[in-house]
MARDRENZA-794756 format. One line per 4 residues: number of its first residue (from 1); their letters; for each residue x, y, z of N, C-alpha, C, O. Coordinates in Angstrom, 2 decimals. Example, Ala and Ser with C-alpha at 12.3 -4.5 7.8 and 13.67 -1.06 7.14 Angstrom:
// MARDRENZA-794756
1 = as = 13.19:-5.69:7.80:12.30:-4.50:7.80:13.20:-3.30:7.80:14.24:-3.32:8.46; 12.85:-2.25:7.08:13.67:-1.06:7.14:12.90:0.03:7.87:13.41:1.14:8.04
This chain:
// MARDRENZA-794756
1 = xxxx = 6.17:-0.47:-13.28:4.85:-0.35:-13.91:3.79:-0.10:-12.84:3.72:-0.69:-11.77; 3.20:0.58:-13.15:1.89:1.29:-12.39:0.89:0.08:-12.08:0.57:-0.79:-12.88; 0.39:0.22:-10.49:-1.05:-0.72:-10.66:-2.04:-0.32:-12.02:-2.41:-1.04:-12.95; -2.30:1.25:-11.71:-3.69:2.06:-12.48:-2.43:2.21:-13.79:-1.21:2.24:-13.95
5 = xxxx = -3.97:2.29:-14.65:-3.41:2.70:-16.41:-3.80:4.04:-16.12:-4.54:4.31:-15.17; -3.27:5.01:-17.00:-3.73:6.09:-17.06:-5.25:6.27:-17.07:-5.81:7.01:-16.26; -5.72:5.77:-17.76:-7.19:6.08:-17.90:-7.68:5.49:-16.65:-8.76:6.03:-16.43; -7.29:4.27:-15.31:-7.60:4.15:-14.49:-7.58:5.40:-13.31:-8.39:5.52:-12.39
9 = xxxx = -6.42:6.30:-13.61:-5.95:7.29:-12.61:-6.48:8.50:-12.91:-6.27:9.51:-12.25; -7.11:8.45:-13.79:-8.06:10.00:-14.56:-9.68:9.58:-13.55:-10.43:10.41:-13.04; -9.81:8.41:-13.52:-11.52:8.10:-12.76:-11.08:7.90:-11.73:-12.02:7.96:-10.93; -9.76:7.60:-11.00:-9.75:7.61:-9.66:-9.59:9.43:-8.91:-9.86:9.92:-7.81
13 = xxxx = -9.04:9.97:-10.20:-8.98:11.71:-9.82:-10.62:12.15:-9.87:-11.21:12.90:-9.10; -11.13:11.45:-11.05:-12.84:11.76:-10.83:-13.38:12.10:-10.04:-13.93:13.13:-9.67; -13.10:10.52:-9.51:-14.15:10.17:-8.50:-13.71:10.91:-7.34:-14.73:11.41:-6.88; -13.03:11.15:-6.85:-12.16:11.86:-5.66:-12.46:13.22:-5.98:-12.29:13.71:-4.87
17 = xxxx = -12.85:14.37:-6.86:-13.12:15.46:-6.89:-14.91:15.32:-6.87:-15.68:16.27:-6.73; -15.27:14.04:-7.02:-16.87:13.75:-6.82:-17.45:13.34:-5.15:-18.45:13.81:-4.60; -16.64:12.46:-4.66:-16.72:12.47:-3.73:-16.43:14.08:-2.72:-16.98:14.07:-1.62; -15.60:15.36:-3.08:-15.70:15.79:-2.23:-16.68:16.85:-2.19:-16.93:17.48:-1.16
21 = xxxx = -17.19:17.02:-3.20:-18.13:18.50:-3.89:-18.56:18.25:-2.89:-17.76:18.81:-2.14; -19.55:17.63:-2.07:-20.28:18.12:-0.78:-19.47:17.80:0.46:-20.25:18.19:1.33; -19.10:17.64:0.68:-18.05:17.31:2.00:-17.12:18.65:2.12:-17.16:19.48:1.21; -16.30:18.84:3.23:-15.41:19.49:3.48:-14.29:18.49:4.19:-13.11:18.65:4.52
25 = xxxx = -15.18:17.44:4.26:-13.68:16.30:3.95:-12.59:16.21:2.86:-13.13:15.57:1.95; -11.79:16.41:2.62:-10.36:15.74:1.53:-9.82:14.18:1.83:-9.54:13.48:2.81; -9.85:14.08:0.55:-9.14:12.19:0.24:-8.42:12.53:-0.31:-8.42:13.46:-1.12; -7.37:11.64:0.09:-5.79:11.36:-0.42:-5.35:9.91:-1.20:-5.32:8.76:-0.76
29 = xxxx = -5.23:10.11:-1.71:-4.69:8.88:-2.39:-3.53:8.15:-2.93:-3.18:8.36:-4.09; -2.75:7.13:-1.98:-1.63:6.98:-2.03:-1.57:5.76:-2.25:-2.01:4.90:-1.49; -0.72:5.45:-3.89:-0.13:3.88:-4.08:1.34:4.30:-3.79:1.98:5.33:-3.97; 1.66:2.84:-3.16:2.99:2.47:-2.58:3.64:1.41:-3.28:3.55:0.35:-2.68
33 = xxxx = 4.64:1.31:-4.95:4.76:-0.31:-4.98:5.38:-1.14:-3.70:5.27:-2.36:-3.56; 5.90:-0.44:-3.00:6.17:-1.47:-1.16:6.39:-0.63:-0.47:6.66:0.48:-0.94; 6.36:-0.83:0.88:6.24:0.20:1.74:7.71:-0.28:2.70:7.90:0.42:3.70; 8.51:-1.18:2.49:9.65:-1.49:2.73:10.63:-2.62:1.49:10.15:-3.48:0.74
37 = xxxx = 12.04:-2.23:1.63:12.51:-3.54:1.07:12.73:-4.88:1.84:12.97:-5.95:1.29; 12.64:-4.72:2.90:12.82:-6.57:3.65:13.87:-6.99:3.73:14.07:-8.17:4.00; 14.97:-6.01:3.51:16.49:-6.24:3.35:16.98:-7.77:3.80:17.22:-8.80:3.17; 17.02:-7.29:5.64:17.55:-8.30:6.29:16.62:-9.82:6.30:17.17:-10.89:6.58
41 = xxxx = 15.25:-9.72:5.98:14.82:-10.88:5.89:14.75:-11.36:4.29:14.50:-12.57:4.25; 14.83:-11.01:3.46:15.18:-11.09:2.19:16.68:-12.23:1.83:16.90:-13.22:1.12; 17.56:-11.23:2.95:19.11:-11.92:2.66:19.00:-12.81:3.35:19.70:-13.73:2.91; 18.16:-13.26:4.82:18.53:-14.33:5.70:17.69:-15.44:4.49:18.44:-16.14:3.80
45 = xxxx = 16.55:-15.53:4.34:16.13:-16.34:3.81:17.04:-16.95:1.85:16.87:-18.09:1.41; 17.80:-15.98:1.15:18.61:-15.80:-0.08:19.73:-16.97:0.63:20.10:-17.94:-0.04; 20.28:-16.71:2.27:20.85:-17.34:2.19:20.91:-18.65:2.36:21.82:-19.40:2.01; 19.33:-19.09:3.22:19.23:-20.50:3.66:18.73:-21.35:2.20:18.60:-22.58:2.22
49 = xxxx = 18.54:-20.72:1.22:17.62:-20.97:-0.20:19.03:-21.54:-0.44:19.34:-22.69:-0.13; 19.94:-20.56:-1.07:21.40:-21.02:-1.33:22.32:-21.78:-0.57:23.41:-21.99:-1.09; 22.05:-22.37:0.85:22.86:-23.53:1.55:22.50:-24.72:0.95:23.16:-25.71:0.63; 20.87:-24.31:0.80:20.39:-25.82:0.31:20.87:-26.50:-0.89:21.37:-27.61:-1.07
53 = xxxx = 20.54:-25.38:-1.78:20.50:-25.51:-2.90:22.34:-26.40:-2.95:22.65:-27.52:-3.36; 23.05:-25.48:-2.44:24.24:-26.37:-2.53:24.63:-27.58:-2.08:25.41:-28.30:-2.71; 24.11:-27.91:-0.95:24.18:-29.10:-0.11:23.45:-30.17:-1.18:23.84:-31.28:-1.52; 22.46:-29.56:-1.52:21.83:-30.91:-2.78:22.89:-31.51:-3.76:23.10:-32.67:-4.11
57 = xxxx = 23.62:-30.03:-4.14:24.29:-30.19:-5.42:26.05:-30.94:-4.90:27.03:-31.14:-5.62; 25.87:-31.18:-3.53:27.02:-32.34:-2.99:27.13:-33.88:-3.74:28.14:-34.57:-3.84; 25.44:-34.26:-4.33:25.00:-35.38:-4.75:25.05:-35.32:-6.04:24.86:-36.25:-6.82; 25.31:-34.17:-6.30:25.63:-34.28:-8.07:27.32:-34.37:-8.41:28.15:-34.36:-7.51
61 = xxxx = 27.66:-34.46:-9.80:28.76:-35.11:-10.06:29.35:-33.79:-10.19:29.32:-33.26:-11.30; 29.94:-33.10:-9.07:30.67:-31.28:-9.21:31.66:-31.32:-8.09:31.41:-31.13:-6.90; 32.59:-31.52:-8.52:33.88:-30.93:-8.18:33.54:-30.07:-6.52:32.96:-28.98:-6.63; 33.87:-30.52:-5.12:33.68:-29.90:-4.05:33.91:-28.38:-4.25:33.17:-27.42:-4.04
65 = xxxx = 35.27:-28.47:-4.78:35.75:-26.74:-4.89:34.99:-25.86:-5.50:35.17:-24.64:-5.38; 33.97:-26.47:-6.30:32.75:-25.32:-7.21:31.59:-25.19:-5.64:30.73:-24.35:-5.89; 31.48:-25.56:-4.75:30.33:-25.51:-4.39:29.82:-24.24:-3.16:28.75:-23.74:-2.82; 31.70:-24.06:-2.65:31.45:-22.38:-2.22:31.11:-21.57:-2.89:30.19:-20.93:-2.38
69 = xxxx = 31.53:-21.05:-4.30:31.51:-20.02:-5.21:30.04:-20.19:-5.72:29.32:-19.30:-6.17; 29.78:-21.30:-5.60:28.09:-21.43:-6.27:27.49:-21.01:-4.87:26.76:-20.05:-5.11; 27.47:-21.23:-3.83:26.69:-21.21:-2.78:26.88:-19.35:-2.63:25.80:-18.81:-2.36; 28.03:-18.40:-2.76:27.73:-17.34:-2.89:27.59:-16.76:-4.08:27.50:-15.53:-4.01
73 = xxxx = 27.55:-17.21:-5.10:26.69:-16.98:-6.38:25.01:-16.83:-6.51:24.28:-15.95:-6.96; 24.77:-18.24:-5.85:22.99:-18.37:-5.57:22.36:-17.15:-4.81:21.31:-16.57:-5.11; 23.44:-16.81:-3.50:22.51:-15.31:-2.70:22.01:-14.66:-3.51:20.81:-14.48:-3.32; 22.54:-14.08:-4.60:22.10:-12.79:-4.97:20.69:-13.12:-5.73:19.64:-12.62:-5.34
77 = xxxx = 20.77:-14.17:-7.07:19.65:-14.25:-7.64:18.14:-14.32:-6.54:17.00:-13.85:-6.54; 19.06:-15.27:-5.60:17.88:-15.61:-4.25:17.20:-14.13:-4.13:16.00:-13.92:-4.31; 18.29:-13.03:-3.74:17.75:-12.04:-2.56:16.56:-11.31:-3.69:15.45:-11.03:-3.23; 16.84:-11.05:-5.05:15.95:-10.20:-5.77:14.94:-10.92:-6.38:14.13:-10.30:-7.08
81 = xxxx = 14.81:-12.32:-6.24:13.74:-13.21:-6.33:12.60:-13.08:-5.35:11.41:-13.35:-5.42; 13.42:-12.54:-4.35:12.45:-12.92:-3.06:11.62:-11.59:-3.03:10.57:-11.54:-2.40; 12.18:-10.38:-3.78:11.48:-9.22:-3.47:10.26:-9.40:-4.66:9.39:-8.54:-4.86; 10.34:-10.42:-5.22:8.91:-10.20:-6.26:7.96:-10.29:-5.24:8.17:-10.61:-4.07
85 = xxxx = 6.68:-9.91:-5.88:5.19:-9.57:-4.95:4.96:-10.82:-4.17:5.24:-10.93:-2.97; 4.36:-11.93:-5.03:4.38:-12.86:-4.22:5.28:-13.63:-3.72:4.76:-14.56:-3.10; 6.41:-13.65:-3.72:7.26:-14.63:-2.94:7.55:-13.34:-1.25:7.47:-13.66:-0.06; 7.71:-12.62:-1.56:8.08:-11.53:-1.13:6.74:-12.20:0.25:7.03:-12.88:1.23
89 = xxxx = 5.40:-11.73:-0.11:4.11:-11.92:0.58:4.64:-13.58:1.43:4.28:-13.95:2.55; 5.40:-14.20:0.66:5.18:-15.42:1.36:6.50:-15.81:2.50:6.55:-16.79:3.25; 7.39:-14.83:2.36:8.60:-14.69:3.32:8.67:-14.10:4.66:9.18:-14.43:5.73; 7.84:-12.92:4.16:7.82:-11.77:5.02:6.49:-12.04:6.34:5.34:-12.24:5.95
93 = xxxx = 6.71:-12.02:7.47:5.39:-12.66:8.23:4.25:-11.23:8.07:4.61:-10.07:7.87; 3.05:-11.63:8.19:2.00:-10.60:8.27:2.55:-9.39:9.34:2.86:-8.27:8.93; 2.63:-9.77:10.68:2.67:-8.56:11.61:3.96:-7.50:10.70:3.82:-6.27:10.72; 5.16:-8.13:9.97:6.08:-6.90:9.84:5.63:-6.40:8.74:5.81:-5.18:8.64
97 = xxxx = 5.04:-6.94:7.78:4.26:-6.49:6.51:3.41:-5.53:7.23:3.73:-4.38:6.93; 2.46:-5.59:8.06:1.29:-4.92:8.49:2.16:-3.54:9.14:1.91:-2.37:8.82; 3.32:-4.01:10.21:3.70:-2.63:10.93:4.54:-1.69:9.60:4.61:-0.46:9.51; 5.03:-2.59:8.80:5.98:-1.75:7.21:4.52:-0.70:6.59:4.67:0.46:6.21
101 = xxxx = 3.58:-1.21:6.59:2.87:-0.31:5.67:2.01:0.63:6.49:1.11:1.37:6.09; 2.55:0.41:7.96:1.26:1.47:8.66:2.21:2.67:8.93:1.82:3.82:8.75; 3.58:2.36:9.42:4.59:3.15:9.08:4.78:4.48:7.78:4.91:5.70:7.72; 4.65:2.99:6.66:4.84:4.32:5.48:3.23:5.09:5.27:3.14:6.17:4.68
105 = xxxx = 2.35:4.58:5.68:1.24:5.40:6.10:0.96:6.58:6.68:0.33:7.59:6.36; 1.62:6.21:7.68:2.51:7.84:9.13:2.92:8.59:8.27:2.51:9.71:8.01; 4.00:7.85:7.64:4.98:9.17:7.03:4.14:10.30:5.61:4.25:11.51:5.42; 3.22:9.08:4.73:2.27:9.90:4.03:1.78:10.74:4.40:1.96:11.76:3.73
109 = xxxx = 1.02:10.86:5.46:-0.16:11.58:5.83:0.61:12.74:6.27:0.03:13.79:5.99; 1.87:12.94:6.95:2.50:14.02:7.14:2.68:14.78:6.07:2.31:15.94:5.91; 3.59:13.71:4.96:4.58:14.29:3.88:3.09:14.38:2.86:3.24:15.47:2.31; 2.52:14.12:2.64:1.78:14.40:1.50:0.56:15.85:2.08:-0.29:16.25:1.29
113 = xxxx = 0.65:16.38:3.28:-0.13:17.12:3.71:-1.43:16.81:4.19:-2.12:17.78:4.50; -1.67:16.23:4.27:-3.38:15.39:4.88:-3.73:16.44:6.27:-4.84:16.94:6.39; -2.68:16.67:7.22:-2.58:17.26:8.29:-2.94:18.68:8.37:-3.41:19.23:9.37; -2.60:19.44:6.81:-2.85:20.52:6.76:-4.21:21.37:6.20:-4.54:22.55:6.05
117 = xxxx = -4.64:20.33:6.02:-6.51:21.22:5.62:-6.99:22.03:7.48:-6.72:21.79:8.66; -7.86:23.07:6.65:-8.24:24.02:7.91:-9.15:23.34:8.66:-9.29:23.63:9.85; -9.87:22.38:8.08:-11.02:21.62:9.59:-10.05:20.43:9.84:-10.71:19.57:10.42; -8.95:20.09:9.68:-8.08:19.05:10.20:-9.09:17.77:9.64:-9.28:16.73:10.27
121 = xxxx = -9.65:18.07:8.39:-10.63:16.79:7.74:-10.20:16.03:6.53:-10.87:15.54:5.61; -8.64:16.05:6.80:-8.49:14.58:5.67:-8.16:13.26:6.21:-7.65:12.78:7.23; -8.83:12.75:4.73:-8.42:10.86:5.09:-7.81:10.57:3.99:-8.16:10.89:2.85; -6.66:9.82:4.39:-5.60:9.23:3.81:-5.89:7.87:3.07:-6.03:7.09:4.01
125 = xxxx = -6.02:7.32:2.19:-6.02:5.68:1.56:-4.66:5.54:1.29:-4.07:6.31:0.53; -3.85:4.17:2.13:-2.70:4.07:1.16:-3.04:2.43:0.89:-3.48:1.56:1.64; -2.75:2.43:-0.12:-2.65:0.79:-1.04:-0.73:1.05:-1.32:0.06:1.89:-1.75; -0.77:-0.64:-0.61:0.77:-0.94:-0.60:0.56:-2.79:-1.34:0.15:-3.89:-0.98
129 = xxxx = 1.28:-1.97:-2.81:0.72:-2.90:-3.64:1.45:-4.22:-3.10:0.65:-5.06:-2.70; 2.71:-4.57:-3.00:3.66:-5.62:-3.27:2.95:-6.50:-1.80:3.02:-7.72:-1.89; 2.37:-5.98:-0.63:2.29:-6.10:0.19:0.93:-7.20:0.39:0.67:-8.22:1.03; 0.10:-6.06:-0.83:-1.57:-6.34:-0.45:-2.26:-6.00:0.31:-3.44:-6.33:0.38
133 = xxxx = -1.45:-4.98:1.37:-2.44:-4.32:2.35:-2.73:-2.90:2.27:-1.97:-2.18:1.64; -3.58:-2.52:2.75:-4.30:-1.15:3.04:-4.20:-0.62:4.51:-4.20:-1.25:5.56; -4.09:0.82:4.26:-4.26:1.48:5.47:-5.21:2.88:5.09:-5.02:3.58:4.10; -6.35:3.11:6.20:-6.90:4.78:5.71:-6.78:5.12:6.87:-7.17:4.40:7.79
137 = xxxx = -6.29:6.12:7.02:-6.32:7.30:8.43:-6.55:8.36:7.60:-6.32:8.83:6.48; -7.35:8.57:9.09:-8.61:9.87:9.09:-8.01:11.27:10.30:-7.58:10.96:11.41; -8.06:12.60:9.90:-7.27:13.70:10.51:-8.35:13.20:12.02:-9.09:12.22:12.13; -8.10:14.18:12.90:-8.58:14.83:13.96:-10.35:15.05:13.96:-11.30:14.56:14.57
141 = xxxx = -10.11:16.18:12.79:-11.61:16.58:12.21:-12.33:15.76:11.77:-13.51:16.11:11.72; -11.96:14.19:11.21:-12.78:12.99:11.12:-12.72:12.28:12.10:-13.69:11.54:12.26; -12.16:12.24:12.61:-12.41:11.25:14.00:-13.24:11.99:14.64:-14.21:11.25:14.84; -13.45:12.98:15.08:-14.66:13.72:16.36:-15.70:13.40:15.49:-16.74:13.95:15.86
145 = xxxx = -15.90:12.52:14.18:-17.32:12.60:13.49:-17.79:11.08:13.01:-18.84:10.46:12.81; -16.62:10.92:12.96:-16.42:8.91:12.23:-15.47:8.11:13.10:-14.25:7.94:13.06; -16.54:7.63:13.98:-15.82:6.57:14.24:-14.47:5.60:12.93:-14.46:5.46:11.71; -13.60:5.19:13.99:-12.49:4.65:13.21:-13.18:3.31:12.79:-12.80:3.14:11.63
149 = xxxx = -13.85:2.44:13.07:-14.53:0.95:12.96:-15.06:1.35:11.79:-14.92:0.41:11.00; -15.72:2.46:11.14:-15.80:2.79:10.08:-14.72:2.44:8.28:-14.99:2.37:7.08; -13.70:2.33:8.99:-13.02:2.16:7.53:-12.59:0.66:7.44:-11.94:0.23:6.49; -12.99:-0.14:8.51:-12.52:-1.12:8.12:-13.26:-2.49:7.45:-12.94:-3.68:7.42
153 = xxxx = -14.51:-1.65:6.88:-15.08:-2.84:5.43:-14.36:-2.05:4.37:-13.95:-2.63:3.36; -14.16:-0.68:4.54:-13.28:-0.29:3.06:-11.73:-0.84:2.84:-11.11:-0.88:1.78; -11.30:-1.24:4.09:-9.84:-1.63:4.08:-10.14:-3.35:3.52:-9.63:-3.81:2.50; -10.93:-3.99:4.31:-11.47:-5.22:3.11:-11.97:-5.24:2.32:-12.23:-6.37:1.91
157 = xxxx = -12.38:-4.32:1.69:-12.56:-4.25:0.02:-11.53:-4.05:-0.67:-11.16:-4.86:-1.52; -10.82:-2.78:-0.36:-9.30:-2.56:-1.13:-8.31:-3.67:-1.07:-7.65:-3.83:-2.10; -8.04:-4.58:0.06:-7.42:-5.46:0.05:-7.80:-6.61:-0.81:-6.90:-7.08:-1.52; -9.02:-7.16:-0.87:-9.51:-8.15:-1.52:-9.00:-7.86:-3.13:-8.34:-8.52:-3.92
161 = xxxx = -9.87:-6.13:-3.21:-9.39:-5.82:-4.99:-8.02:-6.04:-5.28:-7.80:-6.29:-6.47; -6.81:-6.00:-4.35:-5.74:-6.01:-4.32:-5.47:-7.49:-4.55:-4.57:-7.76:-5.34; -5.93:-8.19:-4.14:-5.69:-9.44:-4.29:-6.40:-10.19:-5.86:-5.92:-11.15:-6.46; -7.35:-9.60:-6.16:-7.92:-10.32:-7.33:-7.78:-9.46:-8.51:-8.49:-9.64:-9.49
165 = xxxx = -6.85:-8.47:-8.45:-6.77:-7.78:-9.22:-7.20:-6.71:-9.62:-6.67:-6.01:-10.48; -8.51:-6.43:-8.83:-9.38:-5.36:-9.05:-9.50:-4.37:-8.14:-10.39:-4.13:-7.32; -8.31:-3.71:-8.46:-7.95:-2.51:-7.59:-8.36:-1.45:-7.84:-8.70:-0.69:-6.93; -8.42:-1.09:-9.23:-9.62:0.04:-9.39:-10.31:-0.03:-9.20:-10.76:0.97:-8.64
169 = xxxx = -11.42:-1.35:-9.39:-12.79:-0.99:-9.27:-13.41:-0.80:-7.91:-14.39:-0.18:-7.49; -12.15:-1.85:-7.22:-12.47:-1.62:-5.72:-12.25:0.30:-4.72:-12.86:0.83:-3.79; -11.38:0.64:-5.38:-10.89:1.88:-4.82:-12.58:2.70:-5.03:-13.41:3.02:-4.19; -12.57:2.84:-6.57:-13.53:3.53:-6.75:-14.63:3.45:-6.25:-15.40:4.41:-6.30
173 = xxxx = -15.07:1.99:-5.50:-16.51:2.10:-4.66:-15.88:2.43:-3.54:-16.69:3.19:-3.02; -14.98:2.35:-2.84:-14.74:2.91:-1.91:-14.35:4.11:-1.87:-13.79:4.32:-0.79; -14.39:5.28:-2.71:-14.03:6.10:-2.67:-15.37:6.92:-2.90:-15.35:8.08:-2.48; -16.63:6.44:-3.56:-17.73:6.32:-3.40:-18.42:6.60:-2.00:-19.03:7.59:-1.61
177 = xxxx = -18.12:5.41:-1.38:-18.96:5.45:-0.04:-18.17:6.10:0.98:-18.77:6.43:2.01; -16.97:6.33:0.88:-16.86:7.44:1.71:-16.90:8.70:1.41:-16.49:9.55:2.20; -17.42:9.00:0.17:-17.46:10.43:0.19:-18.79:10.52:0.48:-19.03:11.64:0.91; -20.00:9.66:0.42:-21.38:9.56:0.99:-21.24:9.22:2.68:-22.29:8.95:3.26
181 = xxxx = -20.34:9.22:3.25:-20.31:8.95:4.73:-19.75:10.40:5.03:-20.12:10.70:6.17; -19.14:11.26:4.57:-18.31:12.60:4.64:-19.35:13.62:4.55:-19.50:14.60:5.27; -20.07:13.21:3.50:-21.28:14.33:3.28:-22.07:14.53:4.31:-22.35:15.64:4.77; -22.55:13.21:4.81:-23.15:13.11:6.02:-22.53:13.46:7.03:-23.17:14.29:7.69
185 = xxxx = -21.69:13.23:7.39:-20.86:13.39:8.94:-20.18:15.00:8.67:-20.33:15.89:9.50; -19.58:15.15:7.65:-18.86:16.67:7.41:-19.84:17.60:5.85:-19.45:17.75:4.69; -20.53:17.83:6.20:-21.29:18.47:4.83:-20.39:19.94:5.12:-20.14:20.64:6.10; -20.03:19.94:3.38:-19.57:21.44:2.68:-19.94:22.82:3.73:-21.02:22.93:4.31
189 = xxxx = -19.35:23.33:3.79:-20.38:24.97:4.13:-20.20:25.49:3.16:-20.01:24.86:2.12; -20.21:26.98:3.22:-20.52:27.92:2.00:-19.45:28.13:1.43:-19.71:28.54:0.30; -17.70:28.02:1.69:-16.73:27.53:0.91:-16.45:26.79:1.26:-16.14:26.61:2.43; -16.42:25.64:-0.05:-15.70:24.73:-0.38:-14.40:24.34:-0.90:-14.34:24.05:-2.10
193 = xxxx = -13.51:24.31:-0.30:-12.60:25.25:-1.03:-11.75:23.71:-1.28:-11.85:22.98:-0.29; -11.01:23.16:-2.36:-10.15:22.18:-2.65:-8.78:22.39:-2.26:-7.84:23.01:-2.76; -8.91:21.85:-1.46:-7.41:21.92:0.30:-6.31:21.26:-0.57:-5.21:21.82:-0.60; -6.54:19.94:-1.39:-5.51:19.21:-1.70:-5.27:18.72:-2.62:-6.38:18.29:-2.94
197 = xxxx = -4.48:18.35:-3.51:-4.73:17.69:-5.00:-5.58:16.38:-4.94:-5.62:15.47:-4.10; -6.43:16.64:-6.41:-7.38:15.19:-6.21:-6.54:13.73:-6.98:-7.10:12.64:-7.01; -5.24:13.94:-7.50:-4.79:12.91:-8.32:-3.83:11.78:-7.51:-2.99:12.14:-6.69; -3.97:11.00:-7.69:-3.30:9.93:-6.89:-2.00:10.39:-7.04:-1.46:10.92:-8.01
201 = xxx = -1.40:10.00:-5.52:0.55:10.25:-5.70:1.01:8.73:-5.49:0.37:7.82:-4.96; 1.79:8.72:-5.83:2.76:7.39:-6.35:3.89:7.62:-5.93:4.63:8.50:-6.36; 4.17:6.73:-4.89:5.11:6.41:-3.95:5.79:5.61:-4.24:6.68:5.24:-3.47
């Protein structure tokens, strides 16, 4: 299931073809439901969940011989428990969460084309839902104009909305004020030409 409802992803295409009418900047817009699975820390932790769990169940009235087959029974429910959003958030330490989504960030901005507008002037938003974090990178052609210290009250806004739920409304002011920071720093010339699709891609 989608963060945005449809009718959320029609005003986030809006606003993103509003934000660029004066700019010769392009925004990208990328939801991620995770930007990794957590495999190996997923299973290490599935399995210390399931030692316990069995070692408790030594004190209950069960037959020793049930308590291997239960102890590799428990992994599995463990491992796909752990990938829900928040348990997931609470396993996984910040730094590998943070390097997982700056990663699948890299790989966006390549694979989704960001790289290829003619003034080298796109910026990337990715929201990595399961995660809660944000990343925006800005081409070449925004950096010689915007400082990078620049996106990072929009990366605490998107994150916060991410957290309280209000991920549209948050995107959309931020998608707002940077197309009023673009205008300024990169104003339109006489073609304007729409380099990239304005509709969110879903990763």
């Amino acid at each position: 299931m989608s963060l945005f409802s449809e009718a959320e992803k029609k005003d986030i295409q809006e606003a993103v073809r509003a934000a660029e009418a004066h700019t010769a900047g392009e925004l990208v817009i990328v939801l991620a439901e995770r930007s990794d699975d957590y495999a190996p820390i997923r299973g290490t932790w599935a399995l210390v969940l399931s030692f316990v769990v069995t070692e408790l169940l030594r004190f209950a009235p069960i037959d020793d011989g049930w308590l291997l087959p239960l102890f590799a029974l428990g992994v599995i429910p463990f491992y796909f428990l752990l990938g829900v959003g928040p348990l997931l958030r609470l396993v996984v330490p910040t730094r590998i969460k943070s390097a997982r989504v700056l990663e699948r960030a890299l790989r966006a901005f390549t694979e989704e084309g960001v790289t290829e507008t003619r003034d080298r002037s796109g910026v990337l938003i990715l929201l990595s839902e399961a995660e809660h974090q944000v990343v925006i990178l800005a081409d070449r052609g925004i950096h010689e104009r915007v400082e990078a210290g620049e996106w990072e009250k929009d990366v605490q806004t998107l994150t916060s909305g991410l957290r309280q739920k209000r991920a549209a409304e948050s995107l959309l002011e931020v998608i707002r004020r940077i197309g009023g920071l673009l205008e300024s720093a990169f104003p339109a010339g006489e073609e304007n030409q729409n380099e990239l699709p304005d509709a969110i891609r879903e990763r």
